[in-house]
C-alpha positions as CSV (number, residue, x, y, z in Angstrom):
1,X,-11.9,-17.8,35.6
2,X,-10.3,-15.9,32.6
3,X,-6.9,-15.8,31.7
4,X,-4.9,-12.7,30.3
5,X,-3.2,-14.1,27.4
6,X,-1.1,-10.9,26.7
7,X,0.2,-11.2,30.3
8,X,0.6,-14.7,30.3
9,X,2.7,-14.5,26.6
10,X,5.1,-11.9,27.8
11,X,8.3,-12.9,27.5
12,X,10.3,-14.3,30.6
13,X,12.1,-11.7,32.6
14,X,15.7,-12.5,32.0
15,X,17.5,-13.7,36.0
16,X,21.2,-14.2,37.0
17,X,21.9,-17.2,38.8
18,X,22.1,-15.1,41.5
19,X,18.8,-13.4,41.3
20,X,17.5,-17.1,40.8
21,X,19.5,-18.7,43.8
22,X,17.6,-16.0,46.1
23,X,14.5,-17.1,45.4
24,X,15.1,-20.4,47.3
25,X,14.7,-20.2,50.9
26,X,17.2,-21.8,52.6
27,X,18.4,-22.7,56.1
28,X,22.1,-23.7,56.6
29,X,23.5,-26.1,59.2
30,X,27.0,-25.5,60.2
31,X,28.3,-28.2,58.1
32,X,28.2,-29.5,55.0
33,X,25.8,-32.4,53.7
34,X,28.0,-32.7,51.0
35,X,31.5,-34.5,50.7
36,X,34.1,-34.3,48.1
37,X,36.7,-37.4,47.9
38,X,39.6,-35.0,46.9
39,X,41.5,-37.7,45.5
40,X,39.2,-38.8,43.0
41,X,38.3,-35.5,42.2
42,X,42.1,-34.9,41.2
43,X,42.5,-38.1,39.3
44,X,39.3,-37.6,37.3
45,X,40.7,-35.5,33.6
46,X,37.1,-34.6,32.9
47,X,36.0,-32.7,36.6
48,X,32.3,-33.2,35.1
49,X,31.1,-32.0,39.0
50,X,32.5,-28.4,38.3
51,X,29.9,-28.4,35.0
52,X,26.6,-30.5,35.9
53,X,25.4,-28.9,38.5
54,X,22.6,-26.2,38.0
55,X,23.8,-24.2,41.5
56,X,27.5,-24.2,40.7
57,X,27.9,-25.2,43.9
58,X,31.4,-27.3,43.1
59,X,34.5,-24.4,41.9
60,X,37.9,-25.9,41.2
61,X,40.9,-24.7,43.3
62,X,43.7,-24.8,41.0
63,X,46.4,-23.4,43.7
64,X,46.0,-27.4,45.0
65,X,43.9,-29.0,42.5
66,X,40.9,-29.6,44.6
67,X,37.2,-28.9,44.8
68,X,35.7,-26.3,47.1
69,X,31.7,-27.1,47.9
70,X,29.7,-24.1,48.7
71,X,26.8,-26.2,50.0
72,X,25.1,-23.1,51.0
73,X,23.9,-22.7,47.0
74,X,22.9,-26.4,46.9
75,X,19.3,-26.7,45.5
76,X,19.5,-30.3,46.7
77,X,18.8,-31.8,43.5
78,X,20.9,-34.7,43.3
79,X,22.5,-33.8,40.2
80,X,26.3,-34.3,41.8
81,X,25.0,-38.0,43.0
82,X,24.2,-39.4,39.7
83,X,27.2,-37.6,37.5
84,X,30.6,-38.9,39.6
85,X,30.9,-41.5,42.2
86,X,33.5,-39.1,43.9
87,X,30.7,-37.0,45.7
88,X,28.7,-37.7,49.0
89,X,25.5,-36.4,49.2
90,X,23.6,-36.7,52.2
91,X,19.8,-35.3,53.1
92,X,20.5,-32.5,55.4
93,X,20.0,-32.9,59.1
94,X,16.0,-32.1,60.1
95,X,14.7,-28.4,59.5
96,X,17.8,-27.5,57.4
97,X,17.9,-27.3,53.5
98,X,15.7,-26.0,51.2
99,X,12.3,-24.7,50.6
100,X,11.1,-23.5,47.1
101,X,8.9,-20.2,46.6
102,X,7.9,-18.3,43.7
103,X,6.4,-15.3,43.5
């Protein structure tokens, strides 16, 4: 088996988030498997939720200082788990979530 070298040097195509996210296949449930304790989330100064994770899936509503979860970008990494104790994460329920393609 041979390998084309020129192919396999050329430079990354350049993706959005966006064009990244769609490459995940997902199924959503109708309810979120994540969970936001919104009175942490307002005590904490640093927010470090809205920043950490890769899928942006935490935005910051400033009209009531609160976090909106759009679980349906979650890549299901865990990331939010580990950073904040303020965050549930749950598996979701059975044939819902994520499943990871490329090409």
């Amino acid at each position: 088996m041979s390998i084309d070298v020129r192919a396999y040097l050329k430079p990354h195509v350049h993706m959005s988030l966006e064009e990244r996210l769609a490459l995940v296949k997902r199924r959503f449930a109708d309810e979120s498997h994540i969970s936001v304790d919104q009175d942490a989330f307002r005590a904490d100064p640093q927010k470090a939720v809205l920043f950490i994770c890769p899928a942006q899936v935490f935005k910051h509503n400033l009209d009531d200082d609160s976090c909106i979860v759009n679980y349906e970008d979650c890549l299901e990494c865990g990331t939010c788990q580990v950073t904040r104790r303020y965050t549930t994460w749950n598996n979701p329920r059975g044939g819902y979530g994520v499943t990871y393609h490329y090409g």
